[in-house]
C-alpha positions in Angstrom: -28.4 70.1 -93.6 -32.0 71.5 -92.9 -33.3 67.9 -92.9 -30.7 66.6 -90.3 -30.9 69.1 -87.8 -34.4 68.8 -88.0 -34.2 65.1 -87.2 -31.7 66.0 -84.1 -34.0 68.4 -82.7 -36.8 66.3 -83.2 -35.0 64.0 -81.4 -34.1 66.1 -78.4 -37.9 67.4 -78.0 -39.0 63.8 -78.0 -36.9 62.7 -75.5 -37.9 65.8 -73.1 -41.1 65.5 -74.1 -41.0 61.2 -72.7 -39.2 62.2 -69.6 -41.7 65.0 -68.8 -45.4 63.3 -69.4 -45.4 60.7 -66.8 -46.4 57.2 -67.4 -44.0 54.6 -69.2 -43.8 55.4 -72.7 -41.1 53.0 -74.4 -40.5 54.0 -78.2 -37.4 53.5 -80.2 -35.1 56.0 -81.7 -37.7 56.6 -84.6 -41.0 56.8 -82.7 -39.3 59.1 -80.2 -38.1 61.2 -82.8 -41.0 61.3 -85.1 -43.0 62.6 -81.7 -40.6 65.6 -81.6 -41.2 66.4 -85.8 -44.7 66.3 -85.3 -45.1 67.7 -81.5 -43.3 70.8 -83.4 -45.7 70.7 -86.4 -48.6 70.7 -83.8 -46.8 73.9 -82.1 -46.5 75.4 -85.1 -49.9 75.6 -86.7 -51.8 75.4 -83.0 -49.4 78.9 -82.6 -50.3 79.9 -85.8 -54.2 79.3 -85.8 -54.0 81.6 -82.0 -52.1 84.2 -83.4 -48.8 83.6 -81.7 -47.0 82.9 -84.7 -46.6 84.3 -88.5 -47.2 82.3 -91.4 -44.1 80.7 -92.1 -42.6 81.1 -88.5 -41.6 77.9 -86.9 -42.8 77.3 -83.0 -40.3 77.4 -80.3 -38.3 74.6 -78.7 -41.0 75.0 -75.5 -44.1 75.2 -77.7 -42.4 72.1 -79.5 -41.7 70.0 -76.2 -45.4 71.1 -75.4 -47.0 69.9 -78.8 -45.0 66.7 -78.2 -46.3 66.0 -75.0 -49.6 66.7 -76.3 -49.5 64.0 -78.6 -48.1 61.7 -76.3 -51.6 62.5 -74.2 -53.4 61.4 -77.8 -51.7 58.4 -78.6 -51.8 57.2 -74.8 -55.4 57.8 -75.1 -56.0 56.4 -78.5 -53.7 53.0 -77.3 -55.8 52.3 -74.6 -59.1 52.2 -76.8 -57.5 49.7 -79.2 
């Protein structure tokens, strides 16, 4: 069950995540849901490298909308290199 809530809730943060950074972002279910997975990760061991978190503690459904917007900022930047 871990593994399928962890794909809904990567899911939702993805979605929040597109609707918040501005700019037209079209991605599938899959992209949109992989941003959320790793926009958490990001959260997580950004939060745990500052000292916000404990080893072991996952980041917050903010932080993880945050990391996930943060990537989106990467990837838009990265994209318009290539």
């Amino acid at each position: 069950m871990g593994i399928i809530w962890t794909i809904i809730i990567g899911f939702i943060v993805g979605l929040i995540a597109r609707a918040l950074k501005p700019g037209n972002d079209s991605a599938g279910f899959i992209v949109t849901t992989l941003i959320g997975i790793v926009g958490s990760l990001i959260a997580t061991y950004l939060g745990q490298a500052m000292g916000w978190y404990a080893a072991g503690q996952p980041a917050g459904f903010i932080a993880s909308v945050v990391g996930a917007i943060i990537l989106l900022f990467i990837w838009g930047m990265v994209k318009k290199r290539g």
